[in-house]
N, C-alpha and C positions, 0 to 999 in steps of 0.2 A: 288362649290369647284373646278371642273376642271376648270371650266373660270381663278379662279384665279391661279391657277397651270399651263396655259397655258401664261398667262399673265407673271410669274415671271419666266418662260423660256424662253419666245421671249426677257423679259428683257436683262437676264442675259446672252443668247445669244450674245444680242447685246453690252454689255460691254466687251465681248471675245472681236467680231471683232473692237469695238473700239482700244481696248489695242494695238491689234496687228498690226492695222494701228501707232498707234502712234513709236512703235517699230523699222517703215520702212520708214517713211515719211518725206522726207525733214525737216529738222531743225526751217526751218522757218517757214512750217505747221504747225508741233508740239506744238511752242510757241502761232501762231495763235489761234489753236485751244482750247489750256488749257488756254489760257488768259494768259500769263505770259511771264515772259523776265529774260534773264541772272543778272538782281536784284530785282527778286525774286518777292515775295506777299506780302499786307500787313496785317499784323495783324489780320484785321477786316474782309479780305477776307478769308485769313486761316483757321480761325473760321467757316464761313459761310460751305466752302467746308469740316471741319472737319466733320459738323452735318449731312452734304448731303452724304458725302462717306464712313462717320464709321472712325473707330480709323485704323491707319494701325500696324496691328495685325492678325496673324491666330487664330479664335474662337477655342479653345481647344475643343475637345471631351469632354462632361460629360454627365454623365449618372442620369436619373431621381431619384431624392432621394427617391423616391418608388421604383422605380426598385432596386436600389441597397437595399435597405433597404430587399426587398424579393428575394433577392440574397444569402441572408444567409441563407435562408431556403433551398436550394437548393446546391446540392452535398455529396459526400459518408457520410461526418459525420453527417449532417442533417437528409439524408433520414434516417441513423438509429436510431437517435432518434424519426421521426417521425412516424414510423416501431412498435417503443416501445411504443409510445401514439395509435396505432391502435391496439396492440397485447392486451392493457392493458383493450381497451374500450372492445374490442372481450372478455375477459374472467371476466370483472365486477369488476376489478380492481381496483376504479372513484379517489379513493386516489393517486395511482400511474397516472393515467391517469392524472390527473390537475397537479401534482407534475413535473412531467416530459413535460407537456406541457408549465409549467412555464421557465422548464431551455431551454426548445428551442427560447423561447419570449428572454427569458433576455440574452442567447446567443450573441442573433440578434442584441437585444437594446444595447448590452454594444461592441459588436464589430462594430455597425453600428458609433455609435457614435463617439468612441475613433479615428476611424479611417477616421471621419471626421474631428475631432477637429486635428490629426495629419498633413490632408490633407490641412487645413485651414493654420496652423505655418507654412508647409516649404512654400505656395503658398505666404506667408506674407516674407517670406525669400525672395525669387528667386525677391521679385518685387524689393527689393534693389539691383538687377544685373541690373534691367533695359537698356537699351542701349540709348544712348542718342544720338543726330545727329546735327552737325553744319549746318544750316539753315538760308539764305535770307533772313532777314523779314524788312520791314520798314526800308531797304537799311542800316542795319547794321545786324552782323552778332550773331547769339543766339543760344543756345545749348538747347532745350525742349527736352523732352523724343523722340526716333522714334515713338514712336505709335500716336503722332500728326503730323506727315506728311501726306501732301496730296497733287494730282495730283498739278502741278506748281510750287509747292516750289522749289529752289533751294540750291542744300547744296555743301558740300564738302568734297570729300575724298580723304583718307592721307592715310599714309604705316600703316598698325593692323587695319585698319575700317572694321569692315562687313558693305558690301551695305544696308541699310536699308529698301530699296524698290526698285522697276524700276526705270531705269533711264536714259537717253540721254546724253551723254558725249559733256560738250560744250567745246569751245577752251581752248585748251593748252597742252602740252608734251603728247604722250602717257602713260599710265601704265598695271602694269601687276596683270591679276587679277586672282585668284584660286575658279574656279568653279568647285572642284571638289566635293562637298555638294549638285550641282544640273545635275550634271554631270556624273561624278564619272572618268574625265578626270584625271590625278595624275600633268600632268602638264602647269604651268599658263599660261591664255590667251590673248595675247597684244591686247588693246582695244585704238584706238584713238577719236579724237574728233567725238562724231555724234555717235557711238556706243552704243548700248545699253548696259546696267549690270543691272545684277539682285541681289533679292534680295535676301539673304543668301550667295554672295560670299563673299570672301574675298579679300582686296588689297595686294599686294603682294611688288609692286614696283611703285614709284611716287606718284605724288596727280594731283586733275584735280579738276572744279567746274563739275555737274553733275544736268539735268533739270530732275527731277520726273513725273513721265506719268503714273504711276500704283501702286496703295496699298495696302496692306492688301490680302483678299481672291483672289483680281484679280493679283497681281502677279503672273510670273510665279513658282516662291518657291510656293503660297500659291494651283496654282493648283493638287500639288503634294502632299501638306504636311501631308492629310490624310495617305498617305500610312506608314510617320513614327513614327506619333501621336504614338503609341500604343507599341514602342520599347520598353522593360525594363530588365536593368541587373542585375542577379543574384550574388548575391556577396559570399562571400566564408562563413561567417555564414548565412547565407539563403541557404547554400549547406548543410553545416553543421547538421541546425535545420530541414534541409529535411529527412538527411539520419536519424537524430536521432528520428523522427516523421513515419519513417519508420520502424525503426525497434522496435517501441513500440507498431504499429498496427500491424506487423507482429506475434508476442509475444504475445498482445490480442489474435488476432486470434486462434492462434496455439491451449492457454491455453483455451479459451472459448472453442473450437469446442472438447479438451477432455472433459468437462464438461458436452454439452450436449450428447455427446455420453453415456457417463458413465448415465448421470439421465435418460438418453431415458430405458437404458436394466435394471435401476433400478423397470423402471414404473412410473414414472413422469409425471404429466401432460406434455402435448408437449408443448400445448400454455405459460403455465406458464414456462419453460424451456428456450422457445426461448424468452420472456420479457424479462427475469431475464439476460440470456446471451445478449441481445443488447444493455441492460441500463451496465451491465459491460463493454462490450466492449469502450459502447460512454465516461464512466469514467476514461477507460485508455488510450483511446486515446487524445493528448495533443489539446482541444476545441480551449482553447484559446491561443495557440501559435501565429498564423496570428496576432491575436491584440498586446499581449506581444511584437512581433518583429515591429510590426509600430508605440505603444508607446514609446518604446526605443528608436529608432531610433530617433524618432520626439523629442522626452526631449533633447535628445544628442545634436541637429541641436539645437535649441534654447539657449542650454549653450553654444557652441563653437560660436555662435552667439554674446554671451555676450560676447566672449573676440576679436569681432572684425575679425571674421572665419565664412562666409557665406556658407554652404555645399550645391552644384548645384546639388551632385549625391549622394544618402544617402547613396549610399553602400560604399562612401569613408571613414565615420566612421571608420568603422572596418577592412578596410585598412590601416589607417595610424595608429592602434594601431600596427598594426606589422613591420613600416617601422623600417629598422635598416640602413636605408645609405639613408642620404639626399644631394643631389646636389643643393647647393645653390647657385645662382646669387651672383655676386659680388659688382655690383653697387645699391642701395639702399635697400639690406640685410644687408650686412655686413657693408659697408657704409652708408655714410650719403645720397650721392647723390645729395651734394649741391659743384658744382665745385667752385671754385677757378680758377685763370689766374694766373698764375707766370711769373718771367721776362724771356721772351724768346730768343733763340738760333738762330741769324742770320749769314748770309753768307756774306761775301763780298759785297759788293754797295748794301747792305738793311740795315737798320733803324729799329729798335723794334716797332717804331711807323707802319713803311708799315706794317710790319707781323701782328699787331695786326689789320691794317685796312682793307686788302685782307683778312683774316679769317673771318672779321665781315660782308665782305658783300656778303662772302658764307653762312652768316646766315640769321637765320628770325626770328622775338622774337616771332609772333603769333604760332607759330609751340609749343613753352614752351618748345623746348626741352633744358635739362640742360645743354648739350657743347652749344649749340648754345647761350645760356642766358649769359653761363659764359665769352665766348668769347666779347659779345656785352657789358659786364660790363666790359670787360678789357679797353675800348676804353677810352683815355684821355677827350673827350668832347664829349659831349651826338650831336653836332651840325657835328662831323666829317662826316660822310656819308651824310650831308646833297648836296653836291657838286656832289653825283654821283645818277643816277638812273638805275636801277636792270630791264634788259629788255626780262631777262630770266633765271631763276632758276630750276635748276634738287636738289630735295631731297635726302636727305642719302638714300641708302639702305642695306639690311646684306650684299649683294654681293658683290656690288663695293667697300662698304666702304668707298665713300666720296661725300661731297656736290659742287657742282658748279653751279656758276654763270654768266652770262655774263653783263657787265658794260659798260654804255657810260656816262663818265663824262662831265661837263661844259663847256666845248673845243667841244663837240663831239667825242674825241677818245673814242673808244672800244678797249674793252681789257676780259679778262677773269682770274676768279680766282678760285681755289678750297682748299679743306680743308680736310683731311681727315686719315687715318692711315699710318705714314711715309714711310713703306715701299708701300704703293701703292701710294702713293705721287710721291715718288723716282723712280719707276716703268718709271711715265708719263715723267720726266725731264729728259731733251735734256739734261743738266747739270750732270747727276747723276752719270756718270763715276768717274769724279773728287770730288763729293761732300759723295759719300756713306759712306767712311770713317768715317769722320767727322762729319756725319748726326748718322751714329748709334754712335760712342763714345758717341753724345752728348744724347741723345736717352737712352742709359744706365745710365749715368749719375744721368738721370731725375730720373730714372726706381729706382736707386738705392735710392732713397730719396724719393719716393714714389709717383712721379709723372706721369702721362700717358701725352704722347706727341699726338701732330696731328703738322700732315706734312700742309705746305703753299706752295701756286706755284701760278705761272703769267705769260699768256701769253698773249702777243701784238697783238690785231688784227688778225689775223688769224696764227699768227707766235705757236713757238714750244713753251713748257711750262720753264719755269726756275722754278728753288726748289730757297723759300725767304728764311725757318728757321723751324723754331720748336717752337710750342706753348705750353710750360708745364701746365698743369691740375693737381688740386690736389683733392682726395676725401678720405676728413677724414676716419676714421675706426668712427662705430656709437659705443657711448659714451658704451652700452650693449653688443656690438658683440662679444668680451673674456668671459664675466660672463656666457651668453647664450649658448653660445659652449662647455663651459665647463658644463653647467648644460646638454646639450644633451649629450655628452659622458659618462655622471654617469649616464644616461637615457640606454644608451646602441645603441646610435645614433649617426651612425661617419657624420660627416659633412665634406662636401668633395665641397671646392670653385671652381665655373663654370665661365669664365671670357674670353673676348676677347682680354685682354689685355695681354702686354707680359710679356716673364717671369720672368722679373725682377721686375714688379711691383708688380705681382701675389704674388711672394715669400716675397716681403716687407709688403702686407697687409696680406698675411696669417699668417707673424711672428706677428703682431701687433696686429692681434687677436685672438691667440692664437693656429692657425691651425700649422701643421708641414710645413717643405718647400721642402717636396718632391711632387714638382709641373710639372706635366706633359706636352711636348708641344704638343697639339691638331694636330697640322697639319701634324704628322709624325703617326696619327690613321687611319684605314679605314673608310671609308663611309658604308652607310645604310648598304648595300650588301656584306661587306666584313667580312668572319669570321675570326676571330682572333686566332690568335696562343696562346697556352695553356700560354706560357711565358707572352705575349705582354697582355692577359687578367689575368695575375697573378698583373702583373703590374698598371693596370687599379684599382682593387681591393685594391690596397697596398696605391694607389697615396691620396695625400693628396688635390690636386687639379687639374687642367686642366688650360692651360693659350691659348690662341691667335685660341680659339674656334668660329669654323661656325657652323651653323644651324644643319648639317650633323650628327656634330660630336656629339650633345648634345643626338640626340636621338642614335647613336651608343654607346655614354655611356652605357646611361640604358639599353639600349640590352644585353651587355656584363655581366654587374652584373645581372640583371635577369639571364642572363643562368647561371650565376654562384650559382643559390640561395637566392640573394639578394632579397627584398623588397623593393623598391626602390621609394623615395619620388626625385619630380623635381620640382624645383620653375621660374618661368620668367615672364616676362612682355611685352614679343616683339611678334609680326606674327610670327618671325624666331622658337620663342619657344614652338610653338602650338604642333609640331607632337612629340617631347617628352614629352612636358606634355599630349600629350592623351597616348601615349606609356608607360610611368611610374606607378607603382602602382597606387599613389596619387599624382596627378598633383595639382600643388598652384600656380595661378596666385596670385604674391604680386601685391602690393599698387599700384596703376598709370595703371596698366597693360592696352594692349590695346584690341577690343571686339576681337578680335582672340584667345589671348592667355584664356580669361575669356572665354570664348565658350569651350574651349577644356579641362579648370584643371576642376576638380573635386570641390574643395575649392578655394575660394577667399577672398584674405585677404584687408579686407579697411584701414590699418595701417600699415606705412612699418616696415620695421624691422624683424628677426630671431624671436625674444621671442615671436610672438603672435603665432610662429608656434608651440614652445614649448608648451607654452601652450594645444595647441589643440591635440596635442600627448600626453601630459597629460591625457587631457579628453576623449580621445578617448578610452586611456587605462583605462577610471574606466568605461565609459561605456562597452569595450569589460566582464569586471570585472561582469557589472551587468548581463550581457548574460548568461556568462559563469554559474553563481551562480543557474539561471535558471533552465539551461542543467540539471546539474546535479541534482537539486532539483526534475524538472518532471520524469527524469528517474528513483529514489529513488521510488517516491511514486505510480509510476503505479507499477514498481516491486512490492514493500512492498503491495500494495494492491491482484493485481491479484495472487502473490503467496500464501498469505493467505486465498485466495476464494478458489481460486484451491485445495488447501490440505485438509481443511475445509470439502470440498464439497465429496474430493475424501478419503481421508483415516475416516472422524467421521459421513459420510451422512449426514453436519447439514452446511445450508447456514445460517454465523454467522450475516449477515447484511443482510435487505431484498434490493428488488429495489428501494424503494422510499429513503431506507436509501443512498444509493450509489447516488442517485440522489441529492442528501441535500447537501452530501460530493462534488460533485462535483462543487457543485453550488457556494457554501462557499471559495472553493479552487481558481474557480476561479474569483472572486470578492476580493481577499485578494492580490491574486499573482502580480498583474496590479502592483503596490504598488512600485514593484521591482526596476520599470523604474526610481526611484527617490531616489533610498535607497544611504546612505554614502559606498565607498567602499575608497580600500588604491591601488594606482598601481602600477605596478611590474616595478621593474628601469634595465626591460631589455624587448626588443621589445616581444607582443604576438602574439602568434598561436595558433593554435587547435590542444591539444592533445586529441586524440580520446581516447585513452586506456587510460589516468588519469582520463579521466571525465566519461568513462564508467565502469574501477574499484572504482573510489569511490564513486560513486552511486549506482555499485550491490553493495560495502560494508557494507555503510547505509542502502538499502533494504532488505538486508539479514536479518540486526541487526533489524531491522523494525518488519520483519517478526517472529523472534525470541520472543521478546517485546510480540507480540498481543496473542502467543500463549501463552508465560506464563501468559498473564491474565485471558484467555482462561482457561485454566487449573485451576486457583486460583479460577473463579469464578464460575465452575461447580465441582471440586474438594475437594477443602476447605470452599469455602463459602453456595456452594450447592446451588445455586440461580437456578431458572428455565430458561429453551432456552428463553422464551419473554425476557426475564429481562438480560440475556445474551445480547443479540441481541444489545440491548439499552446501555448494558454497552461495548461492541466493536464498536460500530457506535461513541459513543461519545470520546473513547481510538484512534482511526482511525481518526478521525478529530482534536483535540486537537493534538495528537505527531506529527501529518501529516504536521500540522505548525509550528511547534518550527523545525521542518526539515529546513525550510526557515533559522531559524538563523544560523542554524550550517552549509550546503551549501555558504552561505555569505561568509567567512573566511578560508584563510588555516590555521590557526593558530584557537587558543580558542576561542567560541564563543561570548568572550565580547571581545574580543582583537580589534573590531573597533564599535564603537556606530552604530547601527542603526539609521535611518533617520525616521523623528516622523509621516510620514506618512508610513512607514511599520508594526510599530508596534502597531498603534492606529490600522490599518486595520487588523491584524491578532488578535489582543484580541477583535474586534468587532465582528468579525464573529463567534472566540469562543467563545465569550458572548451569540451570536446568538445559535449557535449550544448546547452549555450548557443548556438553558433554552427549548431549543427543547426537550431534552434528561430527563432533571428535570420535565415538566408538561405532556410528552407523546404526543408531538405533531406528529400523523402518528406513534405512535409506543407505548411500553408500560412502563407508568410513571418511571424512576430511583430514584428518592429524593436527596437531597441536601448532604447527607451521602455519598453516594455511586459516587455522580460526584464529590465531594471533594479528595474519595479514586482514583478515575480516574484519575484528574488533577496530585495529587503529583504521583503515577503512571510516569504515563509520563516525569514529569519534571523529575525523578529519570533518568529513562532511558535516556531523552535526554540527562544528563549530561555524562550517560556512554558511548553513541554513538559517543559524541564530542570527548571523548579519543581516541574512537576505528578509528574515521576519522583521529586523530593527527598519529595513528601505521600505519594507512591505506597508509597516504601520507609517512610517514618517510619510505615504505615498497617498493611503486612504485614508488617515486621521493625522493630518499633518499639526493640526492645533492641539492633538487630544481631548477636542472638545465634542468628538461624533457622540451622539446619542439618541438610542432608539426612542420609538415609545411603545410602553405597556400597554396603549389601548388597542394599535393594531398590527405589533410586531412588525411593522415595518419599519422603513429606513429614514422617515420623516421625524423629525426631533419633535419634542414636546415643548411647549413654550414651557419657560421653568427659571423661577428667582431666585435658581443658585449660580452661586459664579463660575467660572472657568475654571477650571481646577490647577492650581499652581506648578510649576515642574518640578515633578519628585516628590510630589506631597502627601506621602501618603507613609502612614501608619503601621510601622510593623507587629504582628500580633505578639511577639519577644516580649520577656518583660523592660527590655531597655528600651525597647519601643523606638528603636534610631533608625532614621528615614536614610532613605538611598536613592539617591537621582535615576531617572528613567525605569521606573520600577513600579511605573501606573497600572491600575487593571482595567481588565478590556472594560470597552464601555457597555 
């Protein structure tokens, strides 16, 4: 065992120092030594060295499916039920003792499980994010996943690539790259040819080919990545179900510990005392919350999946249920994102043909970017640039905003041309004194008819630049983009167009799809650092859009409205949109996006378009729906329970449920509850929050009436019917489990509890277990026989009551959210609403998830 433990250190030693030479060593070394050249591997080689050097990938952390599986035995809720299987064996209990040994097993089994099968869905999700790498192979260029890259390959990176592995910069322009992921540098670092990059930056500015020299674990990201493997963020319901999970073991507590006090000075056996109080305790405290919050979550991730909505970060669920301002991208959201060339705007001794031909050979079709495609489809004959060759090309970037190239035609003259946002067009031309005029008239023009323009210029040999014209671009409004806006603002979600274009065009596609045309101009906002004046962020708030936006500004948006309140959802697809979509509530990299911007949102959409986001706000909102139904259901029923023992115990000295019974109840509760993750709910057509004080008044109010309920049976059936305490016992064990779930229907709804169907796996799961629990009660299994009479009297019992309860929940809500309009807020779970520019939400307006989709009065979800 050391020999080979010595052996795979000197190894792996030695592939340090290999790396790191490779890192430093002449160019020519480098290729020497990896076998390879600036075209690449072939195929057959690639392979070879795939098998030899592993997938280039960091091995995630996972943990042995026995260990975790005996992981659940372990911690405060465990040991007390484990506590309660030793107290039981100590006092010869053997019934309670296997009883309660079973709920700790099926504990284990049902949260091990579920939350591997949850583990399994998103890890089947996130492989659809995969990152794919343009790659050398067989002297033509290929896009395979990055995790089959290996030492020699040659690829190529472009402006939004994360580097996908180490790498040796071979000839051409410098670029700029953001290692602040391995760094924590904030700003980018110019790398030229011969340079290494690593893996997990990002490109920030240019493209370059790039020779691979390290991957996978040997990377310099992968020597690190251990330390951030194990990151994970708490989202505002996992804050929520903390504090509510806290304040029910607190409650437990309190109430047990009068308990044993009082039996202690009664004379109570102690052992029996302390069972009895830790199998109550372990019943009030919510077991299977942990599993409830990772099944839900994981169904959630799987349906917004169906609509084409990949979730990276689970906790965005239940952030974009509360988004109430969306900033959305303007070019392939709203639009189609398939340009057009219109007839263009020339100057004096230019031609429409030159303008069109100097733009096209600022382009490159392999890049696919859409100006650039559109540009090169403007061209009269597909043969025109054949007469000139391209002997050097600089790429767009957010900054400069333009493309150039340098040109030596069939003569040999050189010359240079560029392309790019008129006004820095006009910037560069020696011309622009006399042309600015006439260049913005025409520029508006376009603007007003829906066109975005790009500036042309050409300069001679080393000479100054001349401005040729103006190339009009046209991008449809998408056929959906009015219907969908419109359906987000009766959602209670203002949509607010993000765009670098100016403001004439801004205001021509915001009219055309239905936004207002109070459109802001971006360049007259502060940057990161600047705080804004209460006015100038009144304004931000009120704006219907933003026009002739940088990078800067998009994440100073969101800044603003968050301080204001806002929840705030960001959409983009570029490097440039990376640091506000990690800034914003819910960041959504749409369709095309590039690995920057997917790296940083939270959700990714593989379809372009507005509506699939709709959608997913939709779903978001019935899952926040099934949460919420939850909350309130577990806080109901450990109240209704623990206060019944307590009173029980303290004012008639008579424990009405023994421990095995509590143990049965719990068992059954939670095997039924899971259920939830899948039930039909209706969502609220205004963004949610967490109110704390609705969901903890109408849960004591249910509790109370709960608690009310068990005594009068209590009373009926030592009273009036005279039955003896066994037979008692057996008829409140089976009154406590049957009413305990029909609680589940009435928590579902704020409205009547038929007012939306159940889903047929919630209610097959709740008459199963009381089928279970019934027949326990009927043959005396662990307790003393009831008959088929007296659980009959039980059941309508119950269902009486739940009908009265449902009413008293209808006065309860009309009492504490009389408008329907209470709403928490996200920032600090309290009871304080968030200021928010959605409206009041209509009566009965809400959304059935059916496909008929038919609304039902009073059938709001909580807030």
């Amino acid at each position: 065992m050391s020999s080979d433990n010595t052996t795979s250190g000197a190894a792996g030693s030695a592939a340090s120092r290999v790396t790191s030479d490779l890192k430093s060593l002449p160019m020519a070394d480098v290729e020497k030594q990896l076998g390879s050249s600036p075209d690449g591997l072939t195929q057959t080689e690639a392979a070879k060295r795939l098998a030899k050097y592993g997938p280039n990938e960091i091995a995630e952390h996972t943990t042995n499916a026995l260990l975790k599986f005996l992981s659940y035995f372990w911690g405060p809720i465990p040991w007390m039920i484990e506590i309660a299987v030793i107290l039981s064996g100590l006092v010869g209990h053997w019934p309670d003792f296997f009883i309660i040994l079973v709920l700790l097993v099926a504990n284990a089994l049902v949260g091990f499980f579920e939350e591997r099968q949850a583990g399994n869905a998103i890890a089947a999700l996130k492989d659809t994010l995969a990152i794919n790498a343009r790659v050398r192979r067989d002297g033509s260029w290929v896009t395979p996943a990055a995790r089959e890259l290996v030492p020699g390959d040659v690829i190529r990176l472009r402006l939004g690539d994360i580097v996908p592995a180490d790498a040796r910069l071979l000839d051409g322009d410098e670029i700029e790259v953001d290692q602040s992921a391995l760094t924590g540098e904030s700003l980018p670092v110019t790398c030229h040819a011969g340079d290494a990059v690593f893996s997990g930056s990002i490109v920030r500015r240019g493209e370059i080919g790039a020779l691979v020299y390290a991957t996978g674990a040997h990377t310099n990201f992968g020597k690190t990545a251990g330390l951030v493997q194990d990151a994970h963020t708490v989202s505002h319901f996992q804050k929520a179900v903390l504090k509510i999970g806290n304040y029910l073991i607190l409650l437990a507590l309190a109430l047990v510990t009068v308990i044993v006090v009082v039996s202690t000075l009664r004379g109570d056996p102690i052992l029996t005392t302390l069972q009895f109080a830790l199998v109550l305790t372990v019943a009030a405290i919510p077991v299977a919350m942990p599993t409830v919050l990772s099944v839900t979550m994981a169904v959630g991730a799987r349906l917004l999946a169906r609509e084409k909505a990949i979730v990276s970060k689970l906790v965005a669920i239940e952030e974009l249920a509360g988004v109430d301002i969306l900033c959305a991208d303007k070019t392939g959201t709203l639009t189609r994102n398939a340009l057009t060339l219109g007839d263009p705007f020339s100057l004096d001794g230019a031609s429409a043909a030159d303008i069109v031909l100097a733009g096209a050979l600022a382009s490159r079709a392999e890049n696919d970017d859409p100006i650039d495609l559109a540009v090169l489809g403007g061209l009269p004959e597909k043969t025109a640039m054949d007469a000139y060759t391209v002997t050097h090309y600089q790429p767009f970037d957010p900054v400069h905003k333009r493309t150039e190239a340098t040109v030596t035609d069939d003569r040999g003259a050189t010359f240079t041309v560029t392309k790019g946002a008129p006004q820095v067009i006009l910037a560069l031309a020696d011309n622009s004194a006399d042309i600015t005029s006439a260049v913005d008239t025409a520029v508006n023009d376009f603007a007003a008819r829906g066109f975005r323009s790009l500036g042309v210029a050409r300069a001679e040999g080393q000479g100054t630049w001349q401005f040729l014209g103006v190339l009009p671009l046209f991008d449809p409004p998408r056929e959906d983009a009015a219907s969908t806006i419109a359906t987000a603002k009766a959602m209670g979600v203002t949509v607010k167009m993000v765009t670098g274009d100016a403001i004439a065009i801004a205001k021509e596609t915001a009219a055309k799809v239905g936004l207002g045309t109070n459109i802001l101009d971006a360049s007259g906002l502060g940057d990161v650092k600047k705080k804004e004046t209460a006015a100038v962020g009144e304004s931000i708030e009120t704006a219907d859009g933003f026009a002739q936006v940088f990078p800067e500004h998009k994440y100073h948006i969101v800044d603003v409205l968050q301080q204001r309140g806002h929840i705030v959802g960001m959409t983009g697809d570029g490097v440039n949109d990376a640091p506000a979509l990690k800034k914003a509530d819910c960041g959504i990299a749409v369709s095309g996006a590039t690995d920057a911007a997917r790296a940083a949102a939270a959700i990714v959409l593989l379809t372009p378009g507005l509506s699939v986001i709709i959608k997913a706000i939709e779903e978001s909102r019935r899952i926040f729906q099934r949460m919420n139904s939850y909350a309130i259901y577990r806080i109901a029923e450990t109240l209704r329970v623990l206060l019944f023992m307590t009173v029980s115990i303290l004012v008639f000295n008579f424990y009405p449920v023994t421990a095995i019974m509590i143990v049965m109840l719990a068992i059954l509760n939670d095997g039924a509850i899971l259920s939830i993750a899948y039930d039909n709910v209706k969502y609220r057509k205004a963004p949610e929050a967490w109110n704390m004080r609705l969901v903890l008044g109408i849960s004591t109010v249910l509790g109370v009436a709960g608690v009310i309920s068990a005594f009068g049976l209590f009373y009926l059936a030592e009273n009036v019917f005279h039955l003896d305490r066994d037979h008692i016992q057996t008829l409140m064990y089976l009154k406590l489990s049957v009413a305990g779930h029909l609680t589940i229907f009435l928590t579902r709804t704020r409205g009547p509890f038929w007012s939306i169907r159940p889903a047929r796996i919630l209610w097959v799961a709740v008459l199963g277990t009381q089928a279970v629990a019934t027949l326990i009660a009927v043959y005396g299994l662990f307790m003393t026989p009831l008959g088929w009479g007296w659980a009959a009297f039980v059941w309508g019992y119950a269902i009486a009551w739940a009908l009265v309860n449902d009413r008293i929940k209808l006065l309860a809500y009309r009492i504490l959210d009389p408008a329907g309009k209470n709403r928490g807020t996200r920032r600090s779970l309290t009871n304080s609403a968030a200021p928010s520019s959605a409206a009041p939400e209509p009566h009965g307006a809400n959304v059935d998830s059916h496909p008929e989709g038919a609304a039902a009065p009073e059938t709001k979800g909580l807030s």
